[in-house]
C-alpha positions in Angstrom: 102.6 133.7 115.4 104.9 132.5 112.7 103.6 129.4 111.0 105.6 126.1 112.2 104.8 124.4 108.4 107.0 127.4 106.9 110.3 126.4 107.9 111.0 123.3 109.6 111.6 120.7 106.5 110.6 117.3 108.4 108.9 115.9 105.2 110.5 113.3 102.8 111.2 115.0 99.6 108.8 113.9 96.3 109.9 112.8 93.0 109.2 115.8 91.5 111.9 117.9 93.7 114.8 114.5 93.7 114.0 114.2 90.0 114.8 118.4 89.7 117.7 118.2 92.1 119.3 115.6 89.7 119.0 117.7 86.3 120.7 120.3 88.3 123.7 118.2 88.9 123.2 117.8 92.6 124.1 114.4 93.1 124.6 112.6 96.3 128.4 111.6 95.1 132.0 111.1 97.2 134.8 112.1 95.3 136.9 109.2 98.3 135.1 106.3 96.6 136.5 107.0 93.2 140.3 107.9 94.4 140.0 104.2 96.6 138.6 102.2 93.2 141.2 104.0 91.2 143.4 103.4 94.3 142.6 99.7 94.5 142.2 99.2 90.5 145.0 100.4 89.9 147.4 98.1 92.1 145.6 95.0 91.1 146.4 96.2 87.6 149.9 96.9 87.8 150.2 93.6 89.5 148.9 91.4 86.8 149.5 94.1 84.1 153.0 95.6 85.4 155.6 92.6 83.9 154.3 93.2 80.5 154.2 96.5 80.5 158.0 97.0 82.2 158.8 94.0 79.7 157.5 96.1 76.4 159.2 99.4 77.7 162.3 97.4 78.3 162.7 96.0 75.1 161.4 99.4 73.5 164.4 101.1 75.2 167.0 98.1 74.4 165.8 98.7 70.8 166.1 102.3 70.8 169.9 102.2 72.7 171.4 99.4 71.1 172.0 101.1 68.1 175.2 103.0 66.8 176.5 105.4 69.2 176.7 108.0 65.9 173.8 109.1 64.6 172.8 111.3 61.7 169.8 113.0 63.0 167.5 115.1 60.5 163.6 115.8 60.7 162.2 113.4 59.0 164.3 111.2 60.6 163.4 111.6 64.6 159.3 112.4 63.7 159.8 108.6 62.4 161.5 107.3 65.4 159.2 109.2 67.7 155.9 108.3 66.2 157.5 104.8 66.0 158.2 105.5 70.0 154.7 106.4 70.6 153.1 103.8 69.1 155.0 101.2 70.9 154.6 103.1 74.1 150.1 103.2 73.7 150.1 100.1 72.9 152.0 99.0 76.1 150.4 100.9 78.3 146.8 100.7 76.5 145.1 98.2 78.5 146.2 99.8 82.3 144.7 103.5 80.4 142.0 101.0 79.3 141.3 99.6 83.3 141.6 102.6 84.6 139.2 104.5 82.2 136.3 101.8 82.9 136.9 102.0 86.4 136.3 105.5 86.4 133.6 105.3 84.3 131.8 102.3 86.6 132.8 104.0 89.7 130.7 107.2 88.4 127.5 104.7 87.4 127.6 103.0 90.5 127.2 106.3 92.7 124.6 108.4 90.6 123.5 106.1 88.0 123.7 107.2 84.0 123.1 111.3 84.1 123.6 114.0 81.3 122.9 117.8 82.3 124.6 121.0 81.0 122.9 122.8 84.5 126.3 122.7 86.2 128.0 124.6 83.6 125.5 127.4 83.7 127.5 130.7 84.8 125.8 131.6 88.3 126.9 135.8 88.9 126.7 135.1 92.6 129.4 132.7 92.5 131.1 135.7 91.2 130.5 138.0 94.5 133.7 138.6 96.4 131.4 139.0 99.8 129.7 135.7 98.8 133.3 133.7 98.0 134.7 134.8 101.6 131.5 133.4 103.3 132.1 129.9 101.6 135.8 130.0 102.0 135.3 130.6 106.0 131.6 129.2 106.3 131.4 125.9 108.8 131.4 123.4 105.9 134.5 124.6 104.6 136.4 124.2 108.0 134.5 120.7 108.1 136.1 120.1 104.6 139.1 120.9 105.6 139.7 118.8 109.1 138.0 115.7 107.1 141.2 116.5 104.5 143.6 117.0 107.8 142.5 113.8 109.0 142.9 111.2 105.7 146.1 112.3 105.2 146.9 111.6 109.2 145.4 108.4 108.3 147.2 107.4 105.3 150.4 108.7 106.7 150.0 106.4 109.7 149.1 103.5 107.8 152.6 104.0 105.2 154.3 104.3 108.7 152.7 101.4 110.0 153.7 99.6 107.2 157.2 100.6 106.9 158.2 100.2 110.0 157.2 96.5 109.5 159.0 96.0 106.4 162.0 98.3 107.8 164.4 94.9 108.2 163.3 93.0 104.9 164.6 96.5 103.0 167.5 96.5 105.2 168.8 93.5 103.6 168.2 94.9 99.7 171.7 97.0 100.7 173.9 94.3 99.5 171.8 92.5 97.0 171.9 92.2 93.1 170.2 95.1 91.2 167.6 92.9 89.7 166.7 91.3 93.2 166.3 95.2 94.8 164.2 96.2 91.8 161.8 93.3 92.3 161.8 93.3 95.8 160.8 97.0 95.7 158.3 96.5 93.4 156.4 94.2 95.4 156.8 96.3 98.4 155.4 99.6 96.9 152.2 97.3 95.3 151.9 96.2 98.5 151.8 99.6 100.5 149.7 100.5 97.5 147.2 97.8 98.8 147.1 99.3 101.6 146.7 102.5 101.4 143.4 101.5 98.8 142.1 99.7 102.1 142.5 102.5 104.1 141.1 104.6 101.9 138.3 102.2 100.9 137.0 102.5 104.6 137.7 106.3 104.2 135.5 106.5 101.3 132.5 104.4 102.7 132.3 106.2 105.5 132.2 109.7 103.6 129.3 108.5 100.8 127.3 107.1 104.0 127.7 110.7 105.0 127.4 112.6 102.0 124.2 110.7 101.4 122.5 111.3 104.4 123.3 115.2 104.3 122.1 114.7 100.6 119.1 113.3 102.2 119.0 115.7 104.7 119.0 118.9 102.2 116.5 117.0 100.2 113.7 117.1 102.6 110.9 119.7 102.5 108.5 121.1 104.6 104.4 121.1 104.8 104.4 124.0 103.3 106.3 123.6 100.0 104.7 120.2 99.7 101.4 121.7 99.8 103.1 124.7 97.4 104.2 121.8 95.0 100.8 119.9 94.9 99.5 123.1 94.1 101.9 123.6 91.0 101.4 120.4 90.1 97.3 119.8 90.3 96.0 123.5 90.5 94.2 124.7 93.7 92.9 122.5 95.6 89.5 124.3 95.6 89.2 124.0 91.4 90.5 120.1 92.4 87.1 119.5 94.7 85.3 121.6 91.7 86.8 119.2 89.3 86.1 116.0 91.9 82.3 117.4 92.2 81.5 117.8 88.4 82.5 114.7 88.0 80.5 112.9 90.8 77.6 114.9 89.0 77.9 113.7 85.7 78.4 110.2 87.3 75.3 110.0 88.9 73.7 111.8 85.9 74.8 108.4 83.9 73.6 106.4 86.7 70.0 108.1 86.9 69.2 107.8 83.3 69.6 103.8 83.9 67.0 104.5 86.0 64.4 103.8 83.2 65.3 101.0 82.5 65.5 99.1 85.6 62.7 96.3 86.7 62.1 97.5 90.1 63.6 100.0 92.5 64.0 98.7 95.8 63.8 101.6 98.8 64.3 101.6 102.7 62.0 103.2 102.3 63.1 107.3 101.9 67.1 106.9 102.6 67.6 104.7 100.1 66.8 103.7 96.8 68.6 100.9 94.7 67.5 100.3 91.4 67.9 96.6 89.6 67.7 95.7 86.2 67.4 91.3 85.1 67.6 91.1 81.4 69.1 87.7 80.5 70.1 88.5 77.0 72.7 91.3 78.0 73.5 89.5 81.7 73.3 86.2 83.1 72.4 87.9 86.7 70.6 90.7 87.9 72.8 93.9 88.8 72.4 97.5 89.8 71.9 100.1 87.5 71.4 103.2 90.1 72.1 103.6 93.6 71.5 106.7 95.6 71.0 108.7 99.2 68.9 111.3 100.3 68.6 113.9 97.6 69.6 111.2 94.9 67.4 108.5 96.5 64.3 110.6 96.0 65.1 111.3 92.2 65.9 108.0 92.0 62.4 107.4 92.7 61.1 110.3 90.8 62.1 108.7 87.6 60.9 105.9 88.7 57.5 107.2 89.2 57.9 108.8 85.6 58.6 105.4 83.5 56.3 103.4 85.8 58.7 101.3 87.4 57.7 99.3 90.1 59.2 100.7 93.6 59.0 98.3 96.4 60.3 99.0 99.9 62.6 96.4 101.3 64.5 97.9 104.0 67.0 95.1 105.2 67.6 94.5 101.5 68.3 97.8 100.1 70.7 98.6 102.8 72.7 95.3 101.9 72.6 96.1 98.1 73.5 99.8 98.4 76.6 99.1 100.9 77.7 96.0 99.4 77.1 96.2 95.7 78.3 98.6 93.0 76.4 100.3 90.4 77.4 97.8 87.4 77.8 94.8 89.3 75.7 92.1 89.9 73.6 91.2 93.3 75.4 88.6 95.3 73.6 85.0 94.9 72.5 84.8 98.4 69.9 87.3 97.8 68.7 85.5 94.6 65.9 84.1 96.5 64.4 87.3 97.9 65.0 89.0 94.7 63.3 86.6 92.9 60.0 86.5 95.4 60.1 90.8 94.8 60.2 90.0 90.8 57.2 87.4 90.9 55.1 90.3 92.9 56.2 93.1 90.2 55.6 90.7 87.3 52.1 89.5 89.4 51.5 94.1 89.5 52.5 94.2 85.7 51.7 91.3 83.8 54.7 90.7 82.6 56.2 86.9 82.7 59.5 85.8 84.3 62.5 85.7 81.4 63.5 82.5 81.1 
């Protein structure tokens, strides 16, 4: 039976496979959101940019026209008057190239964030397959493609016949006006279908990067398998990680056992558990645990004990509160100060030894 884990990619993807989809290029991106910013930027531009700009070109062309009708033309002559032409014609029409260069630019940032790779540009030989071309000119996605293209330009069309059919009569009447009244009047009208259009496709466009993210999403996401595959990769197997986990709960408990020595008493319960205590008030102002141990660990515990004649005194309902509720390193909580002091007074009674002050 075929292993469910293999195939079926129900898991959220991990950094390390979004962070290697990204250098490859494979962005979650709508090429709709920057045609309606370039749409919308672009009308707002020529709206507050367009009298200057039709002002300088006006006056460029009055310049160039109102000369003598007789010219003398040589070389030298027209690469003058044309770099003289060009010059005048950038810096017209700089800050609209300007706008619409940062709007790009933003447009890009705003969908996939700052990214440089060369991974797209890579020559893939399968792209080159004749076989492999017809599948993704007739594949599903491509038919998808195109009806999504089929329907924005039913869309747009609609809206420009929306909106000249309401502005039908107010152009009726430009067919006996002055010239300088139908150029302004048509200005205004084709900035304003411009508008609209950038709406329309505005809505387009948010509607396609919701949906282009998700199936970015959706191609993202990994099964059991390749997570476990990835882990693997990433940390070795995870049999030499439990290897790596054990030695160093070994050498761990070695440190803690040779504190063993040390300590002032061991308190047991009494062959479970041993918890040894050390009260020194020159290196801390409270008694703490040195060792702690189970089992196996509580016997040696008491082993070493034994060997460096440490006292070992069996205190079940305190050694199971200092071995759950205190770590090796920290100190005994205050409210068993008093018993711990009554077990020091016996083991300083057993060894003649006096109380620290």
């Amino acid at each position: 039976m075929a292993d469910p884990d293999q195939g079926d990619k129900t898991e959220d993807p991990t950094d390390k496979r979004r962070s290697e989809t990204r250098q490859k290029g494979n962005v979650a991106k709508s090429v709709d959101v920057n045609a309606a910013a370039t749409m919308l930027v672009a009308t707002g531009g020529l709206l507050f940019l367009g009298p200057d700009i039709g002002k300088g070109f006006a006056e460029l062309m009055q310049m160039y026209l109102s000369g003598p009708v007789l010219l003398e033309l040589d070389g030298a002559g027209v690469a003058k008057d044309l770099r003289e032409i060009f010059f005048h014609a950038c810096g017209y029409a700089l800050p609209f190239i300007g706008l619409m260069f940062l709007c790009s630019l933003l447009t890009n940032l705003a969908q996939i964030g700052f990214l440089f790779t060369t991974e797209p540009l890579n020559l893939k030989w399968n792209r080159l397959n004749p076989i492999s071309g017809f599948q993704r000119i007739f594949s599903i996605a491509s038919l998808v493609r195109l009806g999504t293209s089929v329907g924005k330009i039913i869309v747009m069309a609609g809206v420009a016949s929306w909106f000249i059919s309401m502005n039908l009569p107010k152009l009726l009447l430009l067919l006996n006006a002055e010239p300088d009244v139908i150029l302004s009047m048509m200005g205004s009208t084709i900035l304003e279908l411009s508008f609209q259009l950038a709406l329309a496709m505005l809505v387009i466009a948010i509607l396609d990067f919701s949906f282009q993210k998700w199936k970015y999403e959706q191609d993202l996401k990994m099964s059991k398998q390749e997570i476990r595959d990835e882990m693997k990769n990433m940390d070795g197997d995870p049999h030499i990680r439990q290897k790596r986990k054990e030695a160093h709960r070994k050498l761990a408990a070695a440190r803690e056992l040779g504190a063993v020595q040390h300590a002032d008493v061991v308190v047991t319960n009494p062959t479970h558990i041993s918890v040894a205590i050390r009260y020194d008030p020159k290196v801390r102002p409270a008694p703490y645990v040195v060792a702690k141990g189970m089992g196996e660990v509580a016997l040696k515990i008491r082993e070493i004990a034994r060997e460096h004649d440490v006292p070992i005194i069996e205190r079940k309902p305190l050694a199971r509160a200092l071995y759950k509720d205190v770590k090796v390193g920290h100190p005994i909580p205050t409210e068993l100060y008093e018993v711990f002091v009554e077990i020091m007074a016996y083991v300083y009674r057993l060894t003649g030894r006096e109380l620290p002050e």
